[in-house]
C-alpha positions in Angstrom: -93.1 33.5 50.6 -91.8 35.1 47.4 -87.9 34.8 46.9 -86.0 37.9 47.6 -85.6 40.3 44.6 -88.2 38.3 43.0 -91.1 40.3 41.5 -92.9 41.0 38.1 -89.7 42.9 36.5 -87.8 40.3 37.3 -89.8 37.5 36.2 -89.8 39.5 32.5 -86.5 39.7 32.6 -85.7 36.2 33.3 -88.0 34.9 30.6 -86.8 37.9 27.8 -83.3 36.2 28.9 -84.5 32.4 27.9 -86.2 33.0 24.8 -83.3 35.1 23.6 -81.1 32.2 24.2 -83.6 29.4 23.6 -86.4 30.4 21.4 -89.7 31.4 22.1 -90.9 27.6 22.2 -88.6 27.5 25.2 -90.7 29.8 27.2 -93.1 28.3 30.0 -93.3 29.1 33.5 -91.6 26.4 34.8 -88.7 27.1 32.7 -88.9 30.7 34.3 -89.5 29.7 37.4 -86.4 27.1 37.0 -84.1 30.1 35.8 -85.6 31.9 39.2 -84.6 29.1 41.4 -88.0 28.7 42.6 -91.2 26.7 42.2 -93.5 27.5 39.5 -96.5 28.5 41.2 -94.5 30.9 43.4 -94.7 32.7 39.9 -98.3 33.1 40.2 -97.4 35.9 42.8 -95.8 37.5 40.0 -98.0 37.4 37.0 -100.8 35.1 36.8 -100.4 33.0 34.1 -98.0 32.4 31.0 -100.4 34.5 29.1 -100.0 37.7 31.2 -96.1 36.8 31.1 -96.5 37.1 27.5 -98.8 40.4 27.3 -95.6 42.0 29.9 -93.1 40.5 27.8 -94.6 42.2 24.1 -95.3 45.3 25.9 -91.4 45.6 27.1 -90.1 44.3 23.6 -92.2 46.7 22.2 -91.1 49.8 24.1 -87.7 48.6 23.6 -87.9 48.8 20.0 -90.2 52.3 20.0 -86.7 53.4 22.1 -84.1 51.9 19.4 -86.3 53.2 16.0 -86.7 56.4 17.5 -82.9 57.0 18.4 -82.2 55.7 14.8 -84.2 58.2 13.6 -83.5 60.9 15.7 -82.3 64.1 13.5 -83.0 62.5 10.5 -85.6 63.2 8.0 -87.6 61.3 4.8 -85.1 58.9 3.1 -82.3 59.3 5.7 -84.5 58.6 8.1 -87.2 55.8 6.8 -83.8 53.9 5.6 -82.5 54.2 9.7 -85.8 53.1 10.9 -85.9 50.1 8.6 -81.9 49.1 9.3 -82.5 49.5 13.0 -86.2 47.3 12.7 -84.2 44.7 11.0 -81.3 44.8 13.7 -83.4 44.4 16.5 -85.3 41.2 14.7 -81.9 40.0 14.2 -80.7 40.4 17.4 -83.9 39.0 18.9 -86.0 36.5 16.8 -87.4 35.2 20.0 -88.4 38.0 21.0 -89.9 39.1 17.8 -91.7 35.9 17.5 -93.4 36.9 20.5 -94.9 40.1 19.3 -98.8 39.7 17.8 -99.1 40.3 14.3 -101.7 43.3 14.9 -100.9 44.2 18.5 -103.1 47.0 18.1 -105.9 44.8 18.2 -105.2 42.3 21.1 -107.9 41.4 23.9 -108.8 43.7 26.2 -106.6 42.4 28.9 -103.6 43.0 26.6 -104.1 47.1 26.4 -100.7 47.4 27.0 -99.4 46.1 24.6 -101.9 47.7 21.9 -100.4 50.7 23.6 -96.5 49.9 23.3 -97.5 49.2 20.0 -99.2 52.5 19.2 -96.1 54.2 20.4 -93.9 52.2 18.3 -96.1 53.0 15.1 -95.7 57.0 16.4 -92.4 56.7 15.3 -93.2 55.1 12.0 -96.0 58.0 11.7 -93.3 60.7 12.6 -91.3 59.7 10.1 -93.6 59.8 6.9 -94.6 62.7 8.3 -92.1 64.6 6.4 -93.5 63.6 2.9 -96.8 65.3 3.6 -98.8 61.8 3.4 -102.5 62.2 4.3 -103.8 59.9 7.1 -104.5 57.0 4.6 -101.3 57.2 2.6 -99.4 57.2 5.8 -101.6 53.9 6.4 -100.2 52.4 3.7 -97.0 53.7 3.4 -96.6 52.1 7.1 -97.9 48.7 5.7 -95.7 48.5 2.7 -92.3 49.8 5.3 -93.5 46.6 7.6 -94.1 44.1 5.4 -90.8 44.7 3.5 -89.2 44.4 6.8 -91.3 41.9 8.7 -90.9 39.8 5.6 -86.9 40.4 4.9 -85.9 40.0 8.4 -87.9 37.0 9.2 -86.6 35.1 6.4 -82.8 36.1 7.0 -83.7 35.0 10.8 -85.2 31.5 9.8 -81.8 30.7 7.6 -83.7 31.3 4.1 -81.5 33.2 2.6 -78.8 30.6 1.4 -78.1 32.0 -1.9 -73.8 33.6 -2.1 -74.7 37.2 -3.0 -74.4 39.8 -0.1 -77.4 40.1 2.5 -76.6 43.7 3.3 -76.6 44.5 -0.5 -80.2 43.0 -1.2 -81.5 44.9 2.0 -80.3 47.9 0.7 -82.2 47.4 -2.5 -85.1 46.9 -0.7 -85.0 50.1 1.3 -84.5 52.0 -1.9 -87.4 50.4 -3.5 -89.6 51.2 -0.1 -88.4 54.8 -0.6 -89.1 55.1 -4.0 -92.1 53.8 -3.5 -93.0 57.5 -1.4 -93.7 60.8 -3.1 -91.1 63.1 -4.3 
């Protein structure tokens, strides 16, 4: 019989809670099912396998960071607003590199199984989309404009997350440089 209070939402929630504090290589079901007080297969009545628990996970990482980008963005437009969007994607890395770690590299092209998270994906790009929208990019410049905006962030905040930015000068003041040059980089 499954524990009281005990059902998918809460199994997310219990492991978005470990990996957060633990890491991502922290994350199995019997750690879960440890946190839930209860054996491990009684997660099976909750999600079938660590690999669903992972899909359920990305897609609720996903939709939380669609929620945070599009607040940072909200009322903002071209450089104000690709420079919020890329503060705010770095933020949330920071504040979650186990999480993060979690997310596929090309969620829009996960197994079938895993359409939600191709679609909590889709709806964080919208935002990204939205956004260049304002400097009148066709459908393959906004392509790459997107690609060039992730991969300076991707790259930046994973680094700064794995320690590998040792060096004394400010963080914060390289960041900025780098939004400027991923702004620059759009047309005028």
């Amino acid at each position: 019989m499954p524990k009281a209070g005990l059902n998918r939402d809460a199994v997310v929630d219990l492991a978005l809670a470990l990996v957060d504090e633990k890491g991502l290589d922290a994350l199995s079901l019997a750690a879960v099912a440890e946190r839930a007080g209860v054996a491990s297969p009684s997660l099976y009545k909750h999600v079938g396998s660590l690999a669903v628990l992972r899909d359920l996970m990305s897609t609720r990482i996903m939709r939380r960071m669609t929620h945070a980008a599009s607040a940072a963005a909200l009322g903002l437009s071209r450089d104000d607003a690709v420079a919020a969007l890329m503060r705010e994607y770095r933020a949330f890395v920071l504040a979650h590199p186990g999480w993060y770690a979690l997310l596929p590299l090309d969620p829009l092209h996960t197994p079938a199984e895993s359409a939600e998270v191709a679609e909590a994906a889709m709806e964080f790009l919208q935002v990204f989309i939205s956004v260049l929208r304002g400097y009148g990019l066709d459908e393959s410049q906004s392509i790459h404009a997107m690609r060039r905006l992730r991969a300076a962030v991707h790259g930046f905040a994973a680094l700064q997350s794995g320690g590998g930015f040792g060096m004394a000068e400010n963080i914060d003041t390289s960041y900025d440089q780098l939004i400027d040059m991923v702004i620059a980089s759009l047309p005028r």
